[in-house]
C-alpha positions in Angstrom: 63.3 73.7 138.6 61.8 71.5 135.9 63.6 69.6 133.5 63.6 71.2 130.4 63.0 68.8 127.0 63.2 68.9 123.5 61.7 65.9 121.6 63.1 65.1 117.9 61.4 62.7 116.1 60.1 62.2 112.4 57.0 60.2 113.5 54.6 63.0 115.2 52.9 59.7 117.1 56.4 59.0 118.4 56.7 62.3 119.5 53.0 62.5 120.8 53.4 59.4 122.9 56.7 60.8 124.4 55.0 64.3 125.2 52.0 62.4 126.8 54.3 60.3 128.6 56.9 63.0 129.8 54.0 65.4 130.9 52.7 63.3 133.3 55.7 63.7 135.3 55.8 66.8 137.2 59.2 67.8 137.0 59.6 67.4 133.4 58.6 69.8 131.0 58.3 69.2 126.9 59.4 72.8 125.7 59.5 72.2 122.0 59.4 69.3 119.4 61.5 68.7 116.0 60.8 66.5 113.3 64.6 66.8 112.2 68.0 67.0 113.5 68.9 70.2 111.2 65.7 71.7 113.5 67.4 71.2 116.6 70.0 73.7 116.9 67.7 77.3 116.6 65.0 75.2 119.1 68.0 74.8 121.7 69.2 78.2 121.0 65.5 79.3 121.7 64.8 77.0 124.5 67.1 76.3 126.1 66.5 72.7 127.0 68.3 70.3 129.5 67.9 67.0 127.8 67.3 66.0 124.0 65.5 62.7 123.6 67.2 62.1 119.7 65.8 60.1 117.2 68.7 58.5 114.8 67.4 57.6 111.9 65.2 60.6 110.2 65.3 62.1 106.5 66.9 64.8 106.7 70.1 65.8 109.4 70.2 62.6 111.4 70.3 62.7 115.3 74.1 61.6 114.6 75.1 64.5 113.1 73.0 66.7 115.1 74.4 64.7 118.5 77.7 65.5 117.1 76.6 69.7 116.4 74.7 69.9 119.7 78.0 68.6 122.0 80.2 70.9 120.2 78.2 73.7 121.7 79.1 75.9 124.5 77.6 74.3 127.8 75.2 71.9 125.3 72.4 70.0 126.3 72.4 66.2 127.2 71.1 63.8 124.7 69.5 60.6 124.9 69.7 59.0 122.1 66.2 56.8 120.5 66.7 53.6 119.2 65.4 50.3 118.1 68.6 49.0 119.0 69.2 45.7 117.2 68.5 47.5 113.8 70.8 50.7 114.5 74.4 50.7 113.7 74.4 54.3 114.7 74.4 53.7 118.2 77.7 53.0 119.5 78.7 56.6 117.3 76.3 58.6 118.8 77.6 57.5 122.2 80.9 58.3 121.2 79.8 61.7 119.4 79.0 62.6 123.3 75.6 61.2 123.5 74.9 60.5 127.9 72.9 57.2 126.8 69.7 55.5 125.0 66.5 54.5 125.3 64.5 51.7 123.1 61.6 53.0 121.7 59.2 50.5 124.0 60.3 51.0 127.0 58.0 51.1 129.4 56.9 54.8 130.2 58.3 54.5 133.9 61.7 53.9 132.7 62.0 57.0 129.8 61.0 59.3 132.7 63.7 57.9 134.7 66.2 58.4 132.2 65.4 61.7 131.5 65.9 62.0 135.2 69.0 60.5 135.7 70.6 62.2 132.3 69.6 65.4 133.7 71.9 64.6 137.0 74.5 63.6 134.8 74.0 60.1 135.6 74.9 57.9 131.6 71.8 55.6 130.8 74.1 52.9 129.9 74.9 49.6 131.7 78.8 48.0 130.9 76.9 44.8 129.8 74.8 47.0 126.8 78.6 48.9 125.7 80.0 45.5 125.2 76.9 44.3 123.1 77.1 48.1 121.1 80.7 47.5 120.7 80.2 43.6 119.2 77.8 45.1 117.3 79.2 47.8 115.3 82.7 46.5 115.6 84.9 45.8 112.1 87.1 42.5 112.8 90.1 41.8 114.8 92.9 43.9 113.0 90.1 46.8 113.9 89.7 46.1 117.6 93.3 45.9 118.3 94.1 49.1 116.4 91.5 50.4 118.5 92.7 49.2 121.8 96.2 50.2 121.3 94.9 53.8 120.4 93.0 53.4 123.4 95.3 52.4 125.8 97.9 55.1 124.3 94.9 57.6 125.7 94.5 56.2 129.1 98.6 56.3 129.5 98.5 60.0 129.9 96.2 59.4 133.6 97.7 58.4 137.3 97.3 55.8 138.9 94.2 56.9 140.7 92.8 58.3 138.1 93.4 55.0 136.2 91.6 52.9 138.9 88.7 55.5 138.8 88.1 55.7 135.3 88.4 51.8 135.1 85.3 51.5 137.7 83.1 53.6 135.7 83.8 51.5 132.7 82.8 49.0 135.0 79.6 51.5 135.5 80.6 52.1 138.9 78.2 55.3 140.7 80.6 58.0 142.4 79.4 56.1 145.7 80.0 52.8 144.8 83.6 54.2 143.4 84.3 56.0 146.7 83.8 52.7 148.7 85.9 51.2 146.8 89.0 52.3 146.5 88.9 54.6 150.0 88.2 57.7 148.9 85.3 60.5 149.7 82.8 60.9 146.8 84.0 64.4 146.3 87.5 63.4 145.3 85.9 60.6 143.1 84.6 63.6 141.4 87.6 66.0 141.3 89.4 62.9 139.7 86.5 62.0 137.0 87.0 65.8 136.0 90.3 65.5 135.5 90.0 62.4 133.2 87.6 64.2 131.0 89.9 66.7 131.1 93.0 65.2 130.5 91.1 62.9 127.7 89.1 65.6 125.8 86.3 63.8 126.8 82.6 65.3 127.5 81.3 62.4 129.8 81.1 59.4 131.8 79.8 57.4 129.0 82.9 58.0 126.9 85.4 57.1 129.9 83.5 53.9 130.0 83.7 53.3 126.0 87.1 54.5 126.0 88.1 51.6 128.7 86.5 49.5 127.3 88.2 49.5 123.8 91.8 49.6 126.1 90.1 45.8 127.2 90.4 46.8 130.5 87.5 45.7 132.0 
């Protein structure tokens, strides 16, 4: 089956250069297009789309608040979030809204394909390297980061010891394979045990495990 997309974007080039781009690939499909984030909610109800490649910054509803409306939905849609990056603050909160990852505006064609690809196999488009940098970025001074750490490592008290280890390598952006090799376990397990850290931590992704960890300073 094809992966199912819905582009929002308040520039309709933007949005043409990501349909021409995405419809070259053949299993990818644009199903609909939104030049704002209050649009975005009736076009998923409607079509049902896998992935959302979100614009942040747009007149109306931004893609932060329509990350945040889309994740609180029952079996929602992934969302790539569209960025400039070194000029958006947003970032970071869309990513911990339950965003699965970004993409810069110019990256090469090749790569938005792939990350629509790998978002759609549950796979995060973010590296540890890039968190850290988002984290720097948006963060608000020491007393801030430690009062986030501590709240962070009060979360992370409530896994096992496994569990722990596990959620500590995809921080460290760790695939399930790498994982398994790793610490001696099948790839199915390191899957039962990711599930359970989302679950125990209210959390709707790998991405948020990793931000989460990384606030605790653990890797």
């Amino acid at each position: 089956m094809s992966i199912r997309v819905l582009l929002v974007d308040d520039d309709p080039l933007v949005r043409a250069g990501l349909r021409l781009m995405l419809g070259g690939a053949p299993d990818i499909e644009v199903v609909a297009e939104a030049a704002d984030g209050g649009e975005v909610g009736p076009l998923v109800a409607a079509h049902s789309p896998g992935v959302v490649l979100m614009d942040i910054r747009m007149p109306g509803t931004d893609g932060l608040a329509a990350t945040e409306a889309l994740r609180r939905r029952p079996e929602p849609p992934e969302v790539i979030v569209l960025t400039t990056f070194n000029t958006d603050e947003h970032v970071l909160r869309a990513l911990r809204a339950g965003a699965a990852g970004f993409v810069l505006k110019d990256t090469p064609p090749r790569e938005i394909v792939e990350a629509v690809r790998k978002v759609a196999a549950g796979e995060p488009v973010l590296s540890p390297a890039v968190t850290q940098q988002l984290i720097a970025q948006v963060s608000g001074g020491d007393a801030h980061l430690r009062s986030r750490a501590e709240t962070a490592r009060e979360r992370l008290a409530v896994l096992g010891e496994r569990e722990r280890e596990v959620a500590t390598a995809v921080g460290r952006g760790k695939a399930n394979a790498e994982i398994a090799a790793e610490l001696y376990m099948s790839v199915p397990t390191v899957k039962t045990h990711v599930s359970r850290i989302l679950t125990k931590l209210g959390l709707n992704n790998r991405v948020q495990i990793a931000l989460l960890v990384h606030d605790a300073g653990e890797v």
